[in-house]
C-alpha positions in Angstrom: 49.7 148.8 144.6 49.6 152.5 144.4 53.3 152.8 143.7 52.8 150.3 140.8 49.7 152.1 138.5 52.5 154.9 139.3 55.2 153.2 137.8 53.0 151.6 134.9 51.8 155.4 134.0 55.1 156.9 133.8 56.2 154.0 131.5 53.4 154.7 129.2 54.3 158.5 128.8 57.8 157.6 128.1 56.4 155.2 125.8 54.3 157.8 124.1 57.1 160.3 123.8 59.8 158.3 122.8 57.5 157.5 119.7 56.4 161.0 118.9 59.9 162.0 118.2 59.9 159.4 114.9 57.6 159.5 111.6 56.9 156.5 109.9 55.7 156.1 105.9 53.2 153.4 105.7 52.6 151.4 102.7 50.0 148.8 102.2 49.3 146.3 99.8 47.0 148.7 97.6 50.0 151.1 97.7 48.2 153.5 99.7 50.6 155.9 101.9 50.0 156.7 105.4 52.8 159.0 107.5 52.5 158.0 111.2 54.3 158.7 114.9 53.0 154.9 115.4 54.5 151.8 114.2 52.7 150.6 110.9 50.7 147.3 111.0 50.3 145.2 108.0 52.4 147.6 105.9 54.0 146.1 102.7 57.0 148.9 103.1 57.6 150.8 106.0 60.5 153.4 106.0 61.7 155.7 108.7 61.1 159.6 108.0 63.1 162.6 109.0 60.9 165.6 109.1 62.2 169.0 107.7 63.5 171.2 109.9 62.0 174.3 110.6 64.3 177.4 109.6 65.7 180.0 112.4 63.2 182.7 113.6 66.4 184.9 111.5 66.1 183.1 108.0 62.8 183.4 107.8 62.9 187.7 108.9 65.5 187.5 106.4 63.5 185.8 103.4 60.8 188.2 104.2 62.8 190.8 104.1 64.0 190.1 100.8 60.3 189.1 99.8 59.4 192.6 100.9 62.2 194.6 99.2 61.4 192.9 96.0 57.5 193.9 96.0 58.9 197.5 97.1 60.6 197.6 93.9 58.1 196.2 91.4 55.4 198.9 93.1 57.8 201.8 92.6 58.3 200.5 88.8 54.4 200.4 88.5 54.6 204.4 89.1 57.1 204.9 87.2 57.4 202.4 83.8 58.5 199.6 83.5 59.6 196.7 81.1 57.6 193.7 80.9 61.0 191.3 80.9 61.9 193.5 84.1 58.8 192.2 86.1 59.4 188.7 84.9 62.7 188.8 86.3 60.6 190.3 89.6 58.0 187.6 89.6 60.7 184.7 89.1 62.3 186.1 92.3 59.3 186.6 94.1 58.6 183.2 93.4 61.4 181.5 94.5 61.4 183.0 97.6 57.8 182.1 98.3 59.2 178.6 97.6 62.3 178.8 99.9 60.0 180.2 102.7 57.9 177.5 102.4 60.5 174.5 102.2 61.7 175.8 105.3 58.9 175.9 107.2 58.5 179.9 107.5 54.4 180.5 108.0 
């Protein structure tokens, strides 16, 4: 009896694991989206998802990096002068880099 609840638990977990690994994107009859690690019930649509994969520890020191050389330079132009289209050209870079931090999962 014993060695059965034992063999009944350990099937669950592997049950439960196996499922965490997937995402699933829910849609109902409303057209209301729901992303799940469990299989959708009484979905109209139901598609597999892949989740994004988080960047290296490296491109995301890197990406800072850059994010922080960038702000170094628009402070020193602060001091000393500088042309509006100059900081544009800053800001568009700063922003994209925000962007590509975030896509790749860099907090």
């Amino acid at each position: 009896m014993r060695h059965t609840i034992m063999m009944g638990c350990m099937a669950l977990v592997l049950a439960t694991s196996a499922g965490a690994d997937s995402l699933n994107k829910c849609i109902d009859a409303q057209g209301q989206v729901t992303y799940s690690n469990l299989p959708c019930r009484n979905a109209r649509e139901v598609r597999a998802v892949e989740p994004a994969k988080a960047a290296s520890a490296r491109q995301c020191d890197s990406l800072t990096d850059k994010l922080g050389t960038v702000f170094d330079k628009m402070d020193q132009a602060r001091r000393k002068g500088y042309t509006q289209e100059q900081m544009n050209k800053w800001n568009q870079e700063v922003k994209a880099l925000e962007t590509k931090k975030q896509q790749s999962g860099c907090f």
